[in-house]
C-alpha positions in Angstrom: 1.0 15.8 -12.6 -2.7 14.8 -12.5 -5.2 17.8 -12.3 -6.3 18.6 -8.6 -10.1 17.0 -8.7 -9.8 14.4 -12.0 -7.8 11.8 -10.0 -10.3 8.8 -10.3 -12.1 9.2 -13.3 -8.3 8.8 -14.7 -8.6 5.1 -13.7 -11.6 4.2 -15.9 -9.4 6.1 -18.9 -6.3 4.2 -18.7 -7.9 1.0 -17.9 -10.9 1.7 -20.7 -8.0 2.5 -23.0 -7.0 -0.9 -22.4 -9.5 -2.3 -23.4 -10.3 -0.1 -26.2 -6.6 -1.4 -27.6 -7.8 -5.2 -27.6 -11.1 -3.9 -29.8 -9.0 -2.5 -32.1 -6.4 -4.7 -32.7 -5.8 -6.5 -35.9 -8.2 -9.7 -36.2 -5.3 -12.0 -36.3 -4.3 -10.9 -32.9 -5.5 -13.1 -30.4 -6.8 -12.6 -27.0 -4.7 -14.5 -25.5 -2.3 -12.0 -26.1 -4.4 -9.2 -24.1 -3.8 -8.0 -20.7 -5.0 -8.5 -17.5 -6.5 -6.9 -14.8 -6.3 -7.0 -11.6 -8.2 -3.9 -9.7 -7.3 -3.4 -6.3 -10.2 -0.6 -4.0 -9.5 -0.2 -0.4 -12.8 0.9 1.7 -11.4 4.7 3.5 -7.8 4.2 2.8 -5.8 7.7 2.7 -2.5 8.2 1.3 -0.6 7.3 4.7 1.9 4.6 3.0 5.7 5.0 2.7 5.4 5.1 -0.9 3.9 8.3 0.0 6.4 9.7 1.9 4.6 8.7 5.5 7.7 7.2 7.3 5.5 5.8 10.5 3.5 3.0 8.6 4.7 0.4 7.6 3.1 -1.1 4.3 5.8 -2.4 2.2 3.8 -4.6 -0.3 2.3 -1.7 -1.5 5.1 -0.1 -1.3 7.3 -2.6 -3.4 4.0 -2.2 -5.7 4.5 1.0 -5.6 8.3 0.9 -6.5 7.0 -0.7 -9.7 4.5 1.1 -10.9 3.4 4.7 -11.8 2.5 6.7 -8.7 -0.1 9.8 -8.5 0.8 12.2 -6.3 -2.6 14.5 -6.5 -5.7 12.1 -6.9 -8.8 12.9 -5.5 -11.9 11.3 -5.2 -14.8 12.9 -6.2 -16.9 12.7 -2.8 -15.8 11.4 0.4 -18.7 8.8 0.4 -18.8 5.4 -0.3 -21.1 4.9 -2.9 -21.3 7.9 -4.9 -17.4 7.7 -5.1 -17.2 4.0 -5.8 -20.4 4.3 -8.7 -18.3 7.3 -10.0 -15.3 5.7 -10.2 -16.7 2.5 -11.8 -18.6 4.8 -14.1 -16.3 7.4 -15.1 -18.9 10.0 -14.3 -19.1 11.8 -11.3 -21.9 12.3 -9.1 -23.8 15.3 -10.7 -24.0 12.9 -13.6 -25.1 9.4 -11.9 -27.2 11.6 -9.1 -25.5 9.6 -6.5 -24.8 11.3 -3.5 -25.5 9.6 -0.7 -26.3 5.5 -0.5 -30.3 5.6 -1.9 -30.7 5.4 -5.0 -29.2 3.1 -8.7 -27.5 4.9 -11.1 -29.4 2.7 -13.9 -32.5 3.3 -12.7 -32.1 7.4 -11.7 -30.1 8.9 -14.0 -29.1 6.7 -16.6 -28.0 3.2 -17.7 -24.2 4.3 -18.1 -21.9 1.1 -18.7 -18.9 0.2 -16.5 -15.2 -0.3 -16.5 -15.8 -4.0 -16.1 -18.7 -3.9 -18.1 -16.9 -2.8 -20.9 -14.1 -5.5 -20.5 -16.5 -7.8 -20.1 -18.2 -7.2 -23.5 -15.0 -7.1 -25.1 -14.3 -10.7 -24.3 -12.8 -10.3 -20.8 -14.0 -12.3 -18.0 -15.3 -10.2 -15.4 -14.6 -11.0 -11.4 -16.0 -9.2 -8.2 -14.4 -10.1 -5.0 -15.3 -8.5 -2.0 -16.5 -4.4 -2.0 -16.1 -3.3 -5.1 -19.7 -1.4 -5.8 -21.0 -0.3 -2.2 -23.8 -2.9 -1.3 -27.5 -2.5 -1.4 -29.6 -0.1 -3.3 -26.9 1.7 -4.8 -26.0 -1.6 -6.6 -29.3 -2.4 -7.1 -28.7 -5.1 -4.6 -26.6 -6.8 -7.0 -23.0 -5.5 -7.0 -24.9 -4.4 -10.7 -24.9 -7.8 -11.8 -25.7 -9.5 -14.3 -24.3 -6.0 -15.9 -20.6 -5.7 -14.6 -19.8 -9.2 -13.9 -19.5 -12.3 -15.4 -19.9 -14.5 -12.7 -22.1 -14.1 -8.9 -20.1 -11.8 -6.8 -18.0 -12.9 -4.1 -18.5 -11.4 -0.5 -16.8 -13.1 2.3 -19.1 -14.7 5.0 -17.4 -13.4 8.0 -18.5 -9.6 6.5 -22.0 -9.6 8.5 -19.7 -10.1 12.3 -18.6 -7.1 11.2 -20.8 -4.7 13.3 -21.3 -6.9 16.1 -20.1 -7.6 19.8 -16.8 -9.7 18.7 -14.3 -6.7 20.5 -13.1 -8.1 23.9 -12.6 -5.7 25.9 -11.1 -4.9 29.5 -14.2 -6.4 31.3 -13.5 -9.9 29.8 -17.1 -9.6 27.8 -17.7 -8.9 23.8 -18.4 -5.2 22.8 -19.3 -3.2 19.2 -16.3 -1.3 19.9 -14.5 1.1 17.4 -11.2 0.1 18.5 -11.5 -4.0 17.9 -8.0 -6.2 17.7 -9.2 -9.4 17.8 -7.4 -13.2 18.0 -8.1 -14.5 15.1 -8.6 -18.0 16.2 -11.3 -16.6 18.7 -14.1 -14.7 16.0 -16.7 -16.4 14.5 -15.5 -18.9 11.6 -12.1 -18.4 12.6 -11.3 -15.9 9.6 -11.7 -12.4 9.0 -13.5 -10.3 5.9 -10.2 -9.3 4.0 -8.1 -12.6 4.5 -11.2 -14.4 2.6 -11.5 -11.9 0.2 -7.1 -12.9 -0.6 -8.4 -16.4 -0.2 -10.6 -16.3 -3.3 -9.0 -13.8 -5.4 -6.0 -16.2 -4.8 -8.6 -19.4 -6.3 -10.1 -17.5 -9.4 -6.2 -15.8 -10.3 -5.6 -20.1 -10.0 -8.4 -21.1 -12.2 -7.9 -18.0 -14.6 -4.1 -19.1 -15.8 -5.2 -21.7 -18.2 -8.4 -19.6 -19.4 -8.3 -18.9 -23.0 -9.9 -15.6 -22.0 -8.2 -12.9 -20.7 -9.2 -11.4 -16.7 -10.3 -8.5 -14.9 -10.7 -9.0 -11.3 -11.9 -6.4 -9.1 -10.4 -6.9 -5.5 -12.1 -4.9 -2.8 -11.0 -4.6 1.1 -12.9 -4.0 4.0 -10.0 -2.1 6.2 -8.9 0.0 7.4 -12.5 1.2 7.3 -13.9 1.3 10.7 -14.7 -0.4 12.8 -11.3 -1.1 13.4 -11.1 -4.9 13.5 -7.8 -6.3 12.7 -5.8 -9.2 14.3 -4.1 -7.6 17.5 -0.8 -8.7 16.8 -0.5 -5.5 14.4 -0.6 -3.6 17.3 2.8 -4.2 17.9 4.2 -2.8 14.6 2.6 0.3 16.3 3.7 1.4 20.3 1.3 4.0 21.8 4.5 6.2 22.8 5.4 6.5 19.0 2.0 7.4 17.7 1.6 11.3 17.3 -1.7 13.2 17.6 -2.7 15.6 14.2 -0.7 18.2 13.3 -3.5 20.3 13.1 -6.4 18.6 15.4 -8.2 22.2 16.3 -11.5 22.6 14.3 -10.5 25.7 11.7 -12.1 29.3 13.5 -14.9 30.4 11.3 -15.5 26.9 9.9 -18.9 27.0 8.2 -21.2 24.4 10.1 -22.6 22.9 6.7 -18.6 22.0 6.4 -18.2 20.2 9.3 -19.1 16.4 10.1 -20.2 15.2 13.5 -18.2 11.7 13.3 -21.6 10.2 14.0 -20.5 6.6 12.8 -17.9 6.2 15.5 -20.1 7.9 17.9 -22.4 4.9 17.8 -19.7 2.3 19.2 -19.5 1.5 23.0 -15.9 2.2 23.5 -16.9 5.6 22.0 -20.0 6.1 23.9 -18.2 5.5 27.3 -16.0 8.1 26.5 -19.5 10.7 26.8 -18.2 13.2 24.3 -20.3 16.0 23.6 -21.5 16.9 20.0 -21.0 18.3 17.7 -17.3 19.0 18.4 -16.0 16.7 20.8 -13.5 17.2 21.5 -12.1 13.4 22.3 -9.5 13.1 25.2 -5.6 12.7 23.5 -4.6 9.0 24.9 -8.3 7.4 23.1 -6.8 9.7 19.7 -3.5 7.8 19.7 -4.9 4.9 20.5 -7.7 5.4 17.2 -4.5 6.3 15.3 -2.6 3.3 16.3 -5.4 1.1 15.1 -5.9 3.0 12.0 -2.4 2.1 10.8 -2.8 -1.5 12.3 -5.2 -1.9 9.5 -3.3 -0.3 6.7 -0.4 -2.7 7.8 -2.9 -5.6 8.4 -4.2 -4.5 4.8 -0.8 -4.1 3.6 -0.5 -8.0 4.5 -3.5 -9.1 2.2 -2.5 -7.4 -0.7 0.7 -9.0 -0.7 -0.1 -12.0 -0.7 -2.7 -11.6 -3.4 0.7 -10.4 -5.7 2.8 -12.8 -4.4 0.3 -15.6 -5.7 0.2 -13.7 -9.0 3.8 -13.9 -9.3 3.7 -17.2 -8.5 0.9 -18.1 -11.3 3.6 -16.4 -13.9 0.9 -13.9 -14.4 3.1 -10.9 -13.4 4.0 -10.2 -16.8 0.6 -9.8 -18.3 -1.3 -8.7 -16.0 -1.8 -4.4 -15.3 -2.4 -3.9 -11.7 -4.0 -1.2 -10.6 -4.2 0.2 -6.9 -6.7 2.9 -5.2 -9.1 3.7 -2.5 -12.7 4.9 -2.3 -12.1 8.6 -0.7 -9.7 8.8 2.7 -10.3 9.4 6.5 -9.3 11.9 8.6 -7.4 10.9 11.7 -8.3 14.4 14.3 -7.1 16.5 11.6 -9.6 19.5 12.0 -11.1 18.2 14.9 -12.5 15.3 12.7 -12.7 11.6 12.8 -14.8 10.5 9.3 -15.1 11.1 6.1 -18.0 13.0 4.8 -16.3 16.1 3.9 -14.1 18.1 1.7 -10.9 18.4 3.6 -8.1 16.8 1.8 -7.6 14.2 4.2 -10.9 12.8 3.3 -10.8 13.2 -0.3 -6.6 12.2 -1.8 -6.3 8.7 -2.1 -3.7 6.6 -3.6 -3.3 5.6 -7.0 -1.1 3.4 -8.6 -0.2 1.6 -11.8 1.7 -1.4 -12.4 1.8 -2.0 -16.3 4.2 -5.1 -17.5 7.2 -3.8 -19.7 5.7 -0.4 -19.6 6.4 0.9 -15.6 8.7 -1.8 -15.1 10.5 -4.3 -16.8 9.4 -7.8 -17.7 10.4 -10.1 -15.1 13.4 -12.4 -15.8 12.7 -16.0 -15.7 12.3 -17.5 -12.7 12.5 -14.2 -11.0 9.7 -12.8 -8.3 8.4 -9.1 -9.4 6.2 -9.1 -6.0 7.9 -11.0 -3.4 5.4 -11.2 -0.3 6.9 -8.9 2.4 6.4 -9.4 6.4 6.1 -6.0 8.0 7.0 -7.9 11.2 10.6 -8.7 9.7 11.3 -5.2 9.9 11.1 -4.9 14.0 14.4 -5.2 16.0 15.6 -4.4 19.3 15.9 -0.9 20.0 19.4 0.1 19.7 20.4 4.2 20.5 22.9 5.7 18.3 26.4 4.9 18.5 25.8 1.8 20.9 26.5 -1.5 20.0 23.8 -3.5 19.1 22.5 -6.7 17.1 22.4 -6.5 13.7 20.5 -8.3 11.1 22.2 -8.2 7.6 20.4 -8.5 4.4 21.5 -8.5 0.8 19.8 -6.5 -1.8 20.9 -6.7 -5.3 20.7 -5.3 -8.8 21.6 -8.7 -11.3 22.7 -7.2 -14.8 19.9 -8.7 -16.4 17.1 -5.8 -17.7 14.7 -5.3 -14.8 14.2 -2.8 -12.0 16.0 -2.9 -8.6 15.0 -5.7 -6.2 14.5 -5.5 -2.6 14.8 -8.1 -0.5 13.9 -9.4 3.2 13.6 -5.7 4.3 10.5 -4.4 4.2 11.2 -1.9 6.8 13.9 -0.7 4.7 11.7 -1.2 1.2 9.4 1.4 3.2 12.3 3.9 3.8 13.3 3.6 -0.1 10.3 3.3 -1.8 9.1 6.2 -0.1 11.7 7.4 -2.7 10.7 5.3 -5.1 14.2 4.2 -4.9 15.3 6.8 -7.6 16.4 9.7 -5.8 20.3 10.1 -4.8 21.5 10.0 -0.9 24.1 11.8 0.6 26.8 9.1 2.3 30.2 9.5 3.7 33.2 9.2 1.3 34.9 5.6 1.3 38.5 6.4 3.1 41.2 3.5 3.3 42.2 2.3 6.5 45.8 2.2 7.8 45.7 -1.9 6.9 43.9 -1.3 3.5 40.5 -2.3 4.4 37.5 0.5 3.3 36.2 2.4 5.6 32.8 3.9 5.8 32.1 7.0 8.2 35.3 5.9 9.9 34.8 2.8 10.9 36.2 -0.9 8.8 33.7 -2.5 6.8 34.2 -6.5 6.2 34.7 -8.4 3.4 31.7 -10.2 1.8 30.8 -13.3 3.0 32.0 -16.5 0.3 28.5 -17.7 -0.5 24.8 -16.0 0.4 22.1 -17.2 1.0 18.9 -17.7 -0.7 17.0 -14.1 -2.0 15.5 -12.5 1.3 17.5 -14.6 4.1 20.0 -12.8 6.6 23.4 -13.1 6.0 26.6 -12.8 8.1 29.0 -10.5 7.3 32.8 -11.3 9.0 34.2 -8.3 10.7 37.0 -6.6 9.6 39.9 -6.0 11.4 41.8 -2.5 11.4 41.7 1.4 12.1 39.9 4.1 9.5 40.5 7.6 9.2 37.6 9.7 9.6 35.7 10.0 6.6 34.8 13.1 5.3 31.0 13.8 4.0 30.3 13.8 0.2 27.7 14.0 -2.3 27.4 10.5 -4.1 25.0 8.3 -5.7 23.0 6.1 -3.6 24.0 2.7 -4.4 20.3 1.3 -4.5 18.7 3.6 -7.1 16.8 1.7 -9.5 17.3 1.5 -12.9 15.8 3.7 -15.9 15.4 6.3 -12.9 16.8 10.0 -13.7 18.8 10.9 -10.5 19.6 14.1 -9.3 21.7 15.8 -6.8 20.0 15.5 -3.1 18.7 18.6 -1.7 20.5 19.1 2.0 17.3 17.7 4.1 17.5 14.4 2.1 21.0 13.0 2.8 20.1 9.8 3.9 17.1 10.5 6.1 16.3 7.7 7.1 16.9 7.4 11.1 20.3 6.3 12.0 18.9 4.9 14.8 17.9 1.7 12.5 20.7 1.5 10.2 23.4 2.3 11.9 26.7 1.5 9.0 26.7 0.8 5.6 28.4 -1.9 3.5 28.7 -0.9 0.4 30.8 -3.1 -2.7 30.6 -2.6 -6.3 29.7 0.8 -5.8 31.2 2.3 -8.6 29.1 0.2 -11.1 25.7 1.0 -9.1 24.6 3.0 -12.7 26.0 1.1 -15.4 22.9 -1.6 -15.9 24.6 -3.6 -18.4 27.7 -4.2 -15.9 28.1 -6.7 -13.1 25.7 -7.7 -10.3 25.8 -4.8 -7.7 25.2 -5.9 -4.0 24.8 -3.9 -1.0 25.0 -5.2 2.8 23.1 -3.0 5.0 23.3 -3.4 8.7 20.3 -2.7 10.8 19.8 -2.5 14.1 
């Protein structure tokens, strides 16, 4: 487990490493046969993503990333602040070093002309790529993104970035607002588009025009959201009722909390929905329906965020460039959502300072992709909603197949990203508690007392819904075991559940499961194992 603290500077050593590898390989090896990267920084993204155990958001491309890859559990940025945690990160020095604390000053020019992470690559015959916020912009980039230094070719910054700040909220009165809380119609802002979907767009063309270089890649990806203001197509909304979005466990500011370690919130203080709300300061505190409705918007983004970084890996699955490159997946510093009476960054709670961090490294984290097979699949988070349906009453069910072929390779799920959420938060390696299979009085198996069909003759194409034929017949009641979960993923070590994990997931989504070939679920050289899950 990662020291409490060193979380970030971590990245510049395993990717430096990389590097370091190709400089020292034998000079018959050619570059060709380095690997890629492909950097990935989200602008005040905290770890709320089911890979990390949050089971509200939905986010299951980074999830399925996730699944793939190694996960830290304790990584911390070194300052909640933009710059000084971006320059450090970039730098592998923290702030006391480059003297970076706040957004006024270049690291070159202050403290001293340390190189980069994609400096270094680049000098080492990698083509360097900056897409979107990847340095923080203006003078602690020397204006530049730190080019011609870092980067290989001009930075790339979306054009819709500077509509970010102004009046394109709608809001109840009809007319356009600077709002905090901003869904938008897409079709309706200025150009049409949105910061992060161009960002995708263009990572998507140089990822394109990079698969027949003779030069190996790093591309540095970075998105706007979920940092505020909260603009994010309103659709994402939905993935998100008001009635289902709790306020902070903790939302009282600590008694005896040391002013100096307290922030204001100033930025959001500055919007108009904000302003109409006539909090006082420093504390607030801000009424309880505008704090779901700031939550709700926050995870809006991550999913709306979610979106854009899975279709950047879908494309790199679908350039065949899965299998060498290293992906690697983090945030600047996180955000605290009322916890402590906050709503920023800029301070030293832990909310504002874990961040994700992942690594996906071909044939090292996971195994090589079979031919012809998709390591990154793009999932809709919108797939996963279904009607409600209470325990124990019927309902409609959509059916999906998820498979394990016998062919080397990790566990592959398909179509559900709801249920890719649920797992992955898992990492789909931990063992589930599920009822015993029973026979029924006409021979069919039984799960949890009720029949369970036969497959269907043929499926469908990876990631469609399938129909599953119901079976006729009575079942016993089934009595509760311990056993393997059918869907852990290969190479994983299991172990026995503790009592609060048997199946956890709510019962009011999937409500039965089909289970066949279970008895070969561990043996990876066997046949194909296939699960039906029914969800309501």
């Amino acid at each position: 487990m990662l020291p409490p603290g060193g979380g970030l500077l971590w990245l510049g050593l395993v990717l430096g490493s990389v590097c370091a590898s190709v400089g020292s390989a034998a000079p018959g090896n050619s570059a060709t046969d380095a690997l890629n990267v492909l950097l990935i920084i989200v602008d005040d993204l905290r770890p709320s993503l089911g890979c990390y155990g949050d089971k509200l958001i939905r986010s299951p491309n980074m999830d399925q990333l996730a699944s793939h890859s190694l996960l830290f559990q304790n990584a911390f940025a070194q300052q909640a602040v933009c710059a000084p945690s971006r320059v450090s990160l970039l730098t592998g020095r923290r702030p006391d070093t480059t003297r970076l604390y706040d957004f006024n000053s270049y690291w070159r020019a202050h403290s001293g002309n340390f190189s980069t992470i994609p400096q270094y690559f680049k000098e080492n015959g990698y083509v360097t790529m900056s897409v979107g916020k990847v340095f923080h912009p203006g003078i602690s980039s020397n204006h530049s993104d730190d080019s011609p230094y870092s980067w290989s070719v001009p930075p790339y910054h979306p054009s819709s970035e500077k509509y970010e700040n102004t009046k394109t909220c709608r809001g109840p009165d009809g007319e356009l607002h600077a709002n905090l809380l901003c869904p938008v119609d897409v079709a309706d802002v200025p150009e049409g588009t949105l910061p992060d979907k161009q960002s995708t767009e263009q990572a998507i063309r140089l990822l394109g025009k990079m698969k027949t270089s003779a030069s190996p890649f790093f591309l540095a990806v970075g998105y706007h959201k979920p940092h505020i203001p909260f603009r994010y197509p309103k659709e994402f909304q939905k993935l998100y009722p008001l009635e289902n979005i709790t306020l902070a466990p903790d939302p009282q500011v600590p008694a005896g909390l040391p002013p100096v370690a307290y922030n204001p919130w100033m930025d959001i203080r500055r919007r108009e929905d904000v302003q109409a709300l006539n909090l006082s300061v420093p504390y607030g505190p801000i009424p309880a329906d505008f704090q779901r409705k700031i939550r709700q918007s926050y995870f809006a983004c991550v999913s709306y965020l979610d979106t854009q970084v899975g279709h950047l890996l879908s494309a790199l699955d679908d350039l065949q460039l899965a299998s060498s490159t290293i992906v690697a997946l983090t945030s600047d510093h996180g955000w605290a959502l009322g916890e402590h009476g906050e709503w920023a960054k800029y301070s030293n709670f832990d909310v504002t300072t874990r961040v994700p961090l992942v690594f996906y490294v071909p044939g090292r984290t996971a195994p090589l992709p079979a031919a012809g097979d998709k390591l990154f699949p793009y999932l809709d988070p919108f797939d996963s909603i279904s009607e409600s349906v209470e325990p124990g009453v019927k309902g409609k069910f959509t059916l999906t197949s998820v498979s394990q072929s016998s062919q080397a390779g990790p566990l592959q799920v398909a179509s559900v990203p709801w249920l890719s959420w649920s797992l992955s938060s898992k990492k789909l390696q931990f063992e589930k508690t599920l009822p015993e299979t029973s026979a029924g009085q006409d021979g069919h198996r039984c799960h949890g007392g009720r029949p369970v069909g036969s497959l269907p003759a043929s499926r469908g194409p990876r990631g469609t819904a399938l129909s599953l034929p119901h079976a006729r017949g009575t079942c016993r009641a089934a009595r509760p075991s311990s056993l393997p979960h059918p869907l852990v993923s290969r190479g994983a070590v299991p172990r026995r559940p503790e009592p609060s994990e048997a199946f956890s997931v709510s019962v009011s989504r999937i409500s039965k499961f089909y289970s066949c070939g279970r008895r070969n679920w561990n043996r990876a050289r066997e046949s194909k194992v296939t699960c039906i899950l029914a969800i309501t």
